[in-house]
C-alpha positions in Angstrom: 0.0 0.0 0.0 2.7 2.3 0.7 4.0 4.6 -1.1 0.8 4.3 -2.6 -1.9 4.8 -0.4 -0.3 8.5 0.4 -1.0 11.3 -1.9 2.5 13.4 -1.5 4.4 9.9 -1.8 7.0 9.5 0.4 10.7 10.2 0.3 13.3 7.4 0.9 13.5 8.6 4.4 10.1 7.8 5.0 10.2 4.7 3.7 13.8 3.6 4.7 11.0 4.2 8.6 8.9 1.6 7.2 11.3 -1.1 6.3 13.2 -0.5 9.4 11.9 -3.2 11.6 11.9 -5.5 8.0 15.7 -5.7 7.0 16.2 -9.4 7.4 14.8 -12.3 6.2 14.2 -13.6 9.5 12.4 -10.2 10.9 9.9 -10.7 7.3 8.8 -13.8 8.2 5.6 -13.1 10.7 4.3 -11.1 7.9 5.2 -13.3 5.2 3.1 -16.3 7.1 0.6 -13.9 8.5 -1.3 -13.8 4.6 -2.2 -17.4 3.8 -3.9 -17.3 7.5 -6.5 -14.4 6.0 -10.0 -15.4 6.1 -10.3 -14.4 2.4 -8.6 -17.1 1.9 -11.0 -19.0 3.4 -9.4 -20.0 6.1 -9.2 -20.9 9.2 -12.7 -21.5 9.1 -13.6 -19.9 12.6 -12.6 -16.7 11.3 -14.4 -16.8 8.1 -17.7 -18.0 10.0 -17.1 -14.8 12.2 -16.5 -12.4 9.6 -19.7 -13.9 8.0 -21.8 -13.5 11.1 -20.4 -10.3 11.5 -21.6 -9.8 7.3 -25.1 -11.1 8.6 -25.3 -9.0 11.8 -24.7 -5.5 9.6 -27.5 -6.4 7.4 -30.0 -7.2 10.1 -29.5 -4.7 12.1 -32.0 -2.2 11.8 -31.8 -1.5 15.5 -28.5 -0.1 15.7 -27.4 3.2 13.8 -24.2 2.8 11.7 -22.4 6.1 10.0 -19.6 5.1 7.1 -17.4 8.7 6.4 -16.1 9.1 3.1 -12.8 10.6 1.7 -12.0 11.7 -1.3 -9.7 10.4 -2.7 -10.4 7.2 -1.3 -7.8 4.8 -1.3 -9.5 1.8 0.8 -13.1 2.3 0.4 -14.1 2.0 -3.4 -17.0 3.6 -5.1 -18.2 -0.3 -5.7 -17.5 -1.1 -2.0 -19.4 1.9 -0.9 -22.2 1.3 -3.2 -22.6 -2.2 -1.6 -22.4 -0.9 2.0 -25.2 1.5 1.6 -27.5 -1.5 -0.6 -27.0 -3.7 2.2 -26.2 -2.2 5.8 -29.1 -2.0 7.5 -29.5 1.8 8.8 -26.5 3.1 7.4 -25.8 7.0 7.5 -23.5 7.7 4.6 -21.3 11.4 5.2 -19.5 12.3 2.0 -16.8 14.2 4.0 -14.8 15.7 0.7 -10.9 16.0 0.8 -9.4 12.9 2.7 -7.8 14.5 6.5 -4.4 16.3 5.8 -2.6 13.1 7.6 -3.7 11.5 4.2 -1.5 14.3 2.1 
């Protein structure tokens, strides 16, 4: 995601911060095994069937008020993804909130 996910890039510097804690093969390898355990992999299945009662629970949920804040440009939350939020969260406020924060520039 980075330096992608930041509008002003980021110089070496920045990034040299990021890798920091990475410089060995040895330090890479918690997030190099963490992927293969993601639930959209489908696995492990405990964590899938949480995330999809957790799926369930936002669209039957009239009860409780939910608010989704948009940025623009958004970098995580796609016009498709917020299209299918508002089509299927139950009582979902949607707040167009323009420019994304300046700690996104």
């Amino acid at each position: 995601m980075l330096p992608g996910s930041v509008d002003n890039g980021l110089s070496e510097k920045d990034l040299d911060a990021y890798r920091k804690p990475y410089l060995t093969s040895e330090s890479r390898r918690p997030m190099l095994q963490w992927p293969p355990r993601d639930a959209a992999g489908r696995r492990p299945a405990e964590v899938v069937a949480r995330i999809e009662r957790y799926d369930e629970w936002l669209t039957e949920s009239a009860d409780v008020p939910k608010l989704l804040l948009t940025f623009d440009p958004g970098i995580m939350m796609t016009p498709g993804l917020i299209d299918w939020c508002v089509t299927n969260m139950a009582n979902l406020e949607l707040e167009k909130s323009g420019a994304a924060w300046p700690s996104h520039a």
